[in-house]
C-alpha positions as CSV (number, residue, x, y, z in Angstrom):
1,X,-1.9,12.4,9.5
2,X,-1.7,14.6,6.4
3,X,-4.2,14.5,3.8
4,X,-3.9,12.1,1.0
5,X,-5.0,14.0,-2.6
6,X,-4.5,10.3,-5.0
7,X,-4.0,6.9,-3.5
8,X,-3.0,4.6,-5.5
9,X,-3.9,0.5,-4.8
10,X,-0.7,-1.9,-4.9
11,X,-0.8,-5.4,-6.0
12,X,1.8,-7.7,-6.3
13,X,1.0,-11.3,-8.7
14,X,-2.7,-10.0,-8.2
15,X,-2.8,-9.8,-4.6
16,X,-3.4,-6.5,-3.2
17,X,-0.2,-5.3,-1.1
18,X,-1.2,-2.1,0.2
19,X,-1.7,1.6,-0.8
20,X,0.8,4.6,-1.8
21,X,-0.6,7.7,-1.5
22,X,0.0,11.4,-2.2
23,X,0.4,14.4,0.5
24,X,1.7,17.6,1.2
25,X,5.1,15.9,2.5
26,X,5.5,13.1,-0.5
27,X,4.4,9.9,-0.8
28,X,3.3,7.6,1.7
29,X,3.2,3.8,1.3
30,X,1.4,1.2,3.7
31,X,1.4,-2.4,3.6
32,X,-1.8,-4.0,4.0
33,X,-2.0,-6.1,7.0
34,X,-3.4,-9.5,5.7
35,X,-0.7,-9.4,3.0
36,X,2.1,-9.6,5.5
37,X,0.3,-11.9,7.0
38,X,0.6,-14.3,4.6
39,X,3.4,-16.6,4.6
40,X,2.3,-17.4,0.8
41,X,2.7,-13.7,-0.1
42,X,4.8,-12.6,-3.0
43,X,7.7,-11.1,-2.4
């Protein structure tokens, strides 16, 4: 995996969705594993 230099924390209706983060190749976003979990979820 590439080194991150800023990650950023993503909520969505003030649950936390995942992160987006900043590398040598772009920008890198991950989903947080509880938040797809959750049928109540936004989105």
């Amino acid at each position: 995996m590439e080194q991150a230099f800023r990650t950023a924390y993503v909520f969505v209706r003030n649950s936390f969705a995942g992160t987006l983060q900043e590398t040598d190749a772009g920008y890198v976003f991950a989903y947080d594993l509880q938040y797809l979990a959750d049928p109540a979820a936004p989105g």
